[in-house]
C-alpha positions, 0 to 999 in steps of 0.5 A: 921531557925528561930522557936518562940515557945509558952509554952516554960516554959512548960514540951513539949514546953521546950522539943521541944526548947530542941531538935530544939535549936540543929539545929535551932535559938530558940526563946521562948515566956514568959509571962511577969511574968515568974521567976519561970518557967525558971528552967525548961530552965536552962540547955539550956538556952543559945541556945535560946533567950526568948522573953516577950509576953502575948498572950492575947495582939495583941500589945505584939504579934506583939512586939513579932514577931518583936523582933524574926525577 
C-alpha cells in the first residue's frame, strides 16, 4: 500500500513514517524549505521516498499526488 504522510518532519508524522515504512511504501510530504528537519529522518530514510509539497498551494498538491501515484 502506498501511504503519503504530511508533517513527516515532525516528531509524530516521523514516528508513524517509522512504523508504516515496515510494511508499507512510504511517501512524505516536505515543505520546499526543509533541510534542517531531515535529522529527524536520517535513521530511515532510505524506506521512504519524500515528496516537496506546500500544503498551501492546490497546484504543489496536486504535483504532489502525481508524483506518489
Amino acid at each position: 500500500m502506498k501511504i503519503l504522510i504530511t508533517g513527516v518532519t515532525g516528531f509524530i508524522g516521523s514516528h508513524l513514517a517509522k512504523e508504516l515504512a515496515n510494511q508499507h511504501q512510504v511517501f512524505g510530504a516536505v515543505r520546499p524549505c526543509v533541510g534542517r528537519d531531515s535529522k529527524s529522518l536520517k535513521p530511515f530514510l532510505e524506506k521512504i521516498a519524500l515528496v516537496r509539497c506546500d500544503i498551501t498551494d492546490s497546484q504543489s498538491v496536486q504535483n504532489c499526488l502525481v508524483a506518489t501515484n
